[in-house]
DOZAFI-183168 format. One record per residue: residue in one letter; x, y, z of N, C-alpha, C in turn. Coordinates in pm, whole numbers, padded with zeros to 5 digits, always signed. Layout:
DOZAFI-183168
AXYZXYZXYZ
...
END
This chain:
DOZAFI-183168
X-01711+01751+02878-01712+01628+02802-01683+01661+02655
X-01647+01594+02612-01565+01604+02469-01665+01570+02406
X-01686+01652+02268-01780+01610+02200-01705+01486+02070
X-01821+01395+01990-01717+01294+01932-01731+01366+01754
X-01622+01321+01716-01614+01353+01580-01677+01338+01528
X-01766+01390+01398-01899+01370+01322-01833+01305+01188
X-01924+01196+01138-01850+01159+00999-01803+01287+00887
X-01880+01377+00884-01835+01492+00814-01751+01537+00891
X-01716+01592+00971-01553+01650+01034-01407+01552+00972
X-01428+01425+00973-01390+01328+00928-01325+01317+00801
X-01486+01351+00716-01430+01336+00540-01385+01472+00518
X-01387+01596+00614-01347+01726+00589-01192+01755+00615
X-01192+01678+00736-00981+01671+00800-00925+01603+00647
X-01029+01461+00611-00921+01378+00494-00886+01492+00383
X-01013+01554+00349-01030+01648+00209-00881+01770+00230
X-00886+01794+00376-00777+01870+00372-00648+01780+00374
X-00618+01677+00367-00500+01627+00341-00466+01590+00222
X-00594+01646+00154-00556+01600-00039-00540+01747-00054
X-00452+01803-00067-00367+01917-00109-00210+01963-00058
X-00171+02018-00201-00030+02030-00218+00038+02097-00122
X+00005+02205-00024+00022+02217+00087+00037+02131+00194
X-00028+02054+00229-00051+01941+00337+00067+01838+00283
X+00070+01792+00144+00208+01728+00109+00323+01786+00126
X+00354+01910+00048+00519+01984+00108+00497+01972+00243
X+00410+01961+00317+00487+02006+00468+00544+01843+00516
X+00401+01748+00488+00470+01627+00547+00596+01617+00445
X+00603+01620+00363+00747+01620+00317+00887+01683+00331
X+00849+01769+00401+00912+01874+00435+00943+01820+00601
X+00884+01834+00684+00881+01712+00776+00926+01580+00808
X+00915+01526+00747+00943+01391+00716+01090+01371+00662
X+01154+01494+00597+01281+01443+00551+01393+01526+00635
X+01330+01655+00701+01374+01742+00803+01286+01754+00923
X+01316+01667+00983+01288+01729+01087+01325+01753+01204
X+01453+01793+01183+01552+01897+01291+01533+02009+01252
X+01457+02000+01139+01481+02172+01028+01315+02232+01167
X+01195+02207+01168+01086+02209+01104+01124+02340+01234
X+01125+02320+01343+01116+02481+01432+01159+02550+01378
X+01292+02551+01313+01349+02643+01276+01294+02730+01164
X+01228+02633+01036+01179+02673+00962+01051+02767+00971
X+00939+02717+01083+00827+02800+01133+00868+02884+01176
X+00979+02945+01265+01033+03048+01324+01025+03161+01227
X+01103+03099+01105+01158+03215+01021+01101+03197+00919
X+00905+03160+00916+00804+03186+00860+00750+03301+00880
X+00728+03319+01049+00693+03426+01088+00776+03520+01118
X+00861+03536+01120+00946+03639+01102+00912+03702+00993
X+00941+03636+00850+00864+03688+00749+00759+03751+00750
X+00664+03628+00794+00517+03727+00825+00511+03858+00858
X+00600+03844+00977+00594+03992+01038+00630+04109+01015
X+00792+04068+00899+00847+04176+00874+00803+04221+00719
X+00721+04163+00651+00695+04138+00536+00834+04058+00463
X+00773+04015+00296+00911+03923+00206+00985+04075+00197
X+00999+04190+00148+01089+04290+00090+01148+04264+00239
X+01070+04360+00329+01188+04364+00459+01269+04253+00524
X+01225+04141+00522+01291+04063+00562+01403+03951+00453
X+01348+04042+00349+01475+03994+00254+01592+04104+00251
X+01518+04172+00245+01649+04291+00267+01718+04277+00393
X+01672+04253+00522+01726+04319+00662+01808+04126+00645
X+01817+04028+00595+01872+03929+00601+01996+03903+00481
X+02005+03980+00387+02027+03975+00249+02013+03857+00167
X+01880+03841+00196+01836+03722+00100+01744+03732-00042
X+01766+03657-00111+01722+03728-00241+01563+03678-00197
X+01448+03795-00286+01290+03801-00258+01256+03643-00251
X+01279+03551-00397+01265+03472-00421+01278+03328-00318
X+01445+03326-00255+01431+03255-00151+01376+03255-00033
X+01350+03380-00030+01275+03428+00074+01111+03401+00124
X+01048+03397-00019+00939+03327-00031+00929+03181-00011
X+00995+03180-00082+00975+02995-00048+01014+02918+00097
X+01108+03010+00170+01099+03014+00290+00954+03013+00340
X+00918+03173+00329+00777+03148+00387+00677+03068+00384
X+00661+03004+00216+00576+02894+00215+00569+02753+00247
X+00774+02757+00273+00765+02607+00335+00702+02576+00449
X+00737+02715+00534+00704+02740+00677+00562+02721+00681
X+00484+02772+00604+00346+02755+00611+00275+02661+00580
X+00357+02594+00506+00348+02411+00466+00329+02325+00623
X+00427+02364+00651+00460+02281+00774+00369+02319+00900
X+00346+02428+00918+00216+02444+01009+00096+02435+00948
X+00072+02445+00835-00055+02358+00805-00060+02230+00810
X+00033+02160+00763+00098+01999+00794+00019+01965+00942
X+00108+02052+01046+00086+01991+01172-00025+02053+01206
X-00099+02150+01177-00268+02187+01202-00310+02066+01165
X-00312+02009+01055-00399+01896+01001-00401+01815+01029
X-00266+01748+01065-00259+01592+01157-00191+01581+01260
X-00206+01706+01361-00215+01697+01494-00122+01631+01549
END
């Protein structure tokens, strides 16, 4: 049996939707979203290969490379949060 949501779980999900993270992603989302697999994909890729290696082994400069990663992480926090 499912347990039911507590008013604090509640005001804790909203609290996480007031941050700038949780906005880039629905935004990010919301204006792409044919992009958004693609983009998580080659979040973790990053992740995995670290930003140097996977800027290098792609020839992408560090910089875009990051922001790659953080869109990516935008967007799965996005969809962690509102499911």
């Amino acid at each position: 049996m499912a347990e039911q949501q507590q008013p604090s779980d509640a005001l804790f999900l909203e609290s996480l939707m007031d941050t700038n993270l949780y906005s880039m992603g629905a935004f990010f989302s919301d204006q792409h979203p044919e992009l958004v697999d693609d983009v998580i994909e080659q979040s973790v890729a990053i992740e995995q290969r670290g930003l140097s290696g996977y800027a290098e082994a792609n020839g992408m400069p560090l910089e875009a490379c990051f922001e790659a990663l953080l869109t990516g992480l935008a967007v799965r926090y996005y969809k962690a949060v509102a499911g």
